[in-house]
Structures are given as structure tokens and as C-alpha cells.
C-alpha positions as CSV (number, residue, x, y, z in Angstrom):
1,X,42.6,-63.2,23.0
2,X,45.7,-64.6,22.2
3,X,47.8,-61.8,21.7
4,X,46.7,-60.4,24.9
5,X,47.1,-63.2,26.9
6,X,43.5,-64.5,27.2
7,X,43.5,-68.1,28.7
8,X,40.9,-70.1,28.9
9,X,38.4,-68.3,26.4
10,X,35.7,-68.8,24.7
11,X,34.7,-67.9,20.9
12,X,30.8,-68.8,20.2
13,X,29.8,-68.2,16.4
14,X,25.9,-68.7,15.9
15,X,24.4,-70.6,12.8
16,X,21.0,-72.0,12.4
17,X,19.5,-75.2,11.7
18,X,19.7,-75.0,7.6
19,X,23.7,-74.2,8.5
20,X,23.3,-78.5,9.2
21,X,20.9,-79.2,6.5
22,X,19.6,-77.9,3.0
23,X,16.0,-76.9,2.5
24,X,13.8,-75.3,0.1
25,X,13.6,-71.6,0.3
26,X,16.8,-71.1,2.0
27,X,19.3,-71.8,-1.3
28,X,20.7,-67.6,-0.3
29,X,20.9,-68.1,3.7
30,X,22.0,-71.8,4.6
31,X,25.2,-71.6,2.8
32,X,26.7,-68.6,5.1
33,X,25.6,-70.6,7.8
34,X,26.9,-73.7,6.8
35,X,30.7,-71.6,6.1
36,X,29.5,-70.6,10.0
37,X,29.9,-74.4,10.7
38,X,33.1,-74.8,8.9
39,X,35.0,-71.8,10.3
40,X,34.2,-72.9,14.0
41,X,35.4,-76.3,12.8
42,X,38.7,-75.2,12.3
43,X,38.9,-72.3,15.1
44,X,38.1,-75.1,17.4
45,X,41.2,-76.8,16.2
46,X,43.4,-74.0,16.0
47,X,42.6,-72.5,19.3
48,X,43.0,-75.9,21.2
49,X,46.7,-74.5,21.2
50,X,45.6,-71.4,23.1
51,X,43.2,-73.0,25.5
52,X,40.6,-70.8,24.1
53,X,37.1,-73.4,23.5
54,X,35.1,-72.8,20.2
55,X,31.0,-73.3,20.3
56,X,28.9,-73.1,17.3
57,X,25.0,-72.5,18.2
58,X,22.6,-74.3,15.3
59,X,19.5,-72.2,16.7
60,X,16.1,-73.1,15.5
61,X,13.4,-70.3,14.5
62,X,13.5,-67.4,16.9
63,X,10.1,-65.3,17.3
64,X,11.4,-61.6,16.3
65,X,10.6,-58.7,14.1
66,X,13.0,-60.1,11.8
67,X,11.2,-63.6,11.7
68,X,7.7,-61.9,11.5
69,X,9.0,-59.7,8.3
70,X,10.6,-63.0,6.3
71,X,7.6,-65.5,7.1
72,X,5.8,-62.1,4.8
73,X,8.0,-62.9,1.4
74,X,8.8,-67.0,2.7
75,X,7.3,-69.2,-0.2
76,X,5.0,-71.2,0.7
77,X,6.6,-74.5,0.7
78,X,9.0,-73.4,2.8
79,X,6.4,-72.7,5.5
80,X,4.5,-75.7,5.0
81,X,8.2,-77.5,5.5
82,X,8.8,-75.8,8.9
83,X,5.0,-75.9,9.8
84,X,6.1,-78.4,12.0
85,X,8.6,-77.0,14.2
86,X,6.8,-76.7,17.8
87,X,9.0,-76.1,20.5
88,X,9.6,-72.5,22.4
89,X,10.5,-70.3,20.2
90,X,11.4,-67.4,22.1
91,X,14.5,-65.8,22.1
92,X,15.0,-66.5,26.1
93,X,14.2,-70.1,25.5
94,X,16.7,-69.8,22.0
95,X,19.7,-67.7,25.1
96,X,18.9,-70.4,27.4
97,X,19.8,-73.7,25.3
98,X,22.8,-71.5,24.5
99,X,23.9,-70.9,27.9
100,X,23.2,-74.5,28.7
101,X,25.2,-76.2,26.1
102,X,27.8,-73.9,27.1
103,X,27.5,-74.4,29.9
104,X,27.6,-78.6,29.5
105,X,30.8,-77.6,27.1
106,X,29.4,-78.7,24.1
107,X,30.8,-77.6,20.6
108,X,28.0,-77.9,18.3
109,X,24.9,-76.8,20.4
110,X,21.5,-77.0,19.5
111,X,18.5,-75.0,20.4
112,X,15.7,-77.9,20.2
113,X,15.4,-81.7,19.7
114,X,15.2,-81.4,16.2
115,X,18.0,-79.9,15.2
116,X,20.1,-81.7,17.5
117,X,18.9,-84.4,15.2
118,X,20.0,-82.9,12.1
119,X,23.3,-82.0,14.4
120,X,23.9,-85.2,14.8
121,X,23.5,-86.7,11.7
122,X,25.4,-84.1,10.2
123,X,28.2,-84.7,12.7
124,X,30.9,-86.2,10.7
125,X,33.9,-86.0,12.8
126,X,33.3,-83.4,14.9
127,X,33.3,-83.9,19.0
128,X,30.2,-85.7,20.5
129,X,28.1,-83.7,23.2
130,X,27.4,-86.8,24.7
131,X,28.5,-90.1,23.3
132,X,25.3,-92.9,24.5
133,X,22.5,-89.6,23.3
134,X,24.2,-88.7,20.3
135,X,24.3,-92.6,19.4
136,X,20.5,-93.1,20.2
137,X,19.9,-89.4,18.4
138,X,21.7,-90.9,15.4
139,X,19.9,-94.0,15.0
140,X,16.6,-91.9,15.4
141,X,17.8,-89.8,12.5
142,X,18.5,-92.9,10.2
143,X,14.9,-93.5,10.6
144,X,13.3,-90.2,10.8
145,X,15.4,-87.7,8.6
146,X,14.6,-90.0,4.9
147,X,11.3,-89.7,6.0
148,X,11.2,-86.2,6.9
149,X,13.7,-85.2,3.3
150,X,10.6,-87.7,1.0
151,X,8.2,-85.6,3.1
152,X,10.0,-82.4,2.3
153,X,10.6,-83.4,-1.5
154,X,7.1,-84.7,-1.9
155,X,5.9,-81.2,-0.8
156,X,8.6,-79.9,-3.3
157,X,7.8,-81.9,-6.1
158,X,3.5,-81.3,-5.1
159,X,4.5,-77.3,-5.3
160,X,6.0,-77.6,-8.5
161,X,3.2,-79.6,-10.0
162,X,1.0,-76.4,-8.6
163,X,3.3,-74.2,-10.5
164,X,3.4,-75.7,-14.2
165,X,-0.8,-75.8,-14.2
């Protein structure tokens, strides 16, 4: 884009939700998606110069063949962990939050309320989507994310306890 000119581009790299958070199961997938995070980090920087805009989609679970053939080999902690993921997980509803944080020029775009959660507690100094939401998000996520990592780790520590019997 810059070498031919391109003004007023756009570059959107797509992570996941464990690109914003570790978890159980995922210790071979969420690091590539947390480099995800970090690359459009600093291409968002970089390309400020060029008036291209970076975006960096954290999309939640997306009903595919792909999904349907991990959930086969997923441990089962893992799934109990998600088990309580219940938004639209279809990938038009996954395209539309896209287009629509895109479209509201947000950097770090979420595909559900969860992971904007997670988004914005693991925000550090990146650009706010919306400073009074992301505010009240992160307050919510002082509360509800310990619970939600002793829930996870509970269910960790429970498996393990399963395992050595």
C-alpha cells in the first residue's frame, strides 16, 4: 500500500479470544495469536505515517468444519471452560461484529461481550473503542475475570485430581 500510493488503507489481522488471554488446552494456538496482537500493535503505529488504519479482530468460537473436527481431540477441560460461551456463533454473526467495529474504527475488535471483556482488561496501552464502555467493561472485568480464572483453575486443578487417581 505504501509503495503504490495507497492512502487511507486499511490492514485487518484476525486473532481470537485466547490471543487476549491464556487458557487450558490452548498452550500451541494462543501464542500465535497473541504475536497476532503484538504485530498489529506496532503496524498500527508504523502505518499512522501512511494513513493506512490497522484492526486486529479477537473473534470468539466460530461454528465451522474446522471447529467441529478440534471440539473431536479438545480435552475435556477445555470444553468444560468454554461450555459457557453462548452468544451467535456463526460465521455471519463472527463477519458482522467485524464489519461493525470496522466500521465504528475500532483497533482491537471483538466478536462478543465476553471477549471484549478480556479485550479490555487486557488493553494495556492500546487505543480505547470507546472511552465511558471500556471504563465500565473494565471495572466489570476486575470483578468478573478472578472469578472466572478460580473457576477455570478450580476446574484445572478438579481435572488433575481426576488424572492422578
Amino acid at each position: 500500500m505504501v509503495k503504490h500510493g495507497i492512502k487511507d488503507g486499511r490492514v485487518i489481522l484476525v486473532s481470537s479470544t485466547v490471543g487476549l488471554m491464556g487458557m487450558v488446552g490452548y498452550s500451541q494456538y494462543s501464542p500465535t495469536k497473541w504475536a497476532i496482537r503484538g504485530l498489529a500493535e506496532c503496524l498500527r503505529q508504523e502505518f499512522i505515517l501512511y494513513s493506512i488504519k490497522v484492526h486486529v479482530y479477537f473473534v470468539a468460537t466460530i461454528e465451522s468444519p474446522g471447529f467441529a473436527a478440534e471440539t473431536k481431540t479438545k480435552p475435556s477441560i477445555t470444553k468444560a471452560i468454554e461450555g459457557s460461551e453462548n452468544t451467535d456463533k456463526s460465521p455471519k454473526a463472527r463477519a458482522l461484529a467485524l464489519i461493525e467495529g470496522i466500521r465504528k474504527e475500532q483497533f482491537m475488535i471483538a466478536s462478543d461481550w465476553m471477549t471484549d471483556i478480556f479485550r479490555v482488561a487486557a488493553i494495556g496501552i492500546t487505543p480505547r473503542n470507546f472511552l465511558i464502555k471500556d471504563f465500565i467493561l473494565l471495572l466489570l472485568s476486575w470483578i468478573l475475570l478472578p472469578i472466572w480464572r478460580m473457576y477455570a483453575d478450580y476446574l484445572v486443578r478438579k481435572e488433575r485430581k481426576v488424572k492422578s487417581q
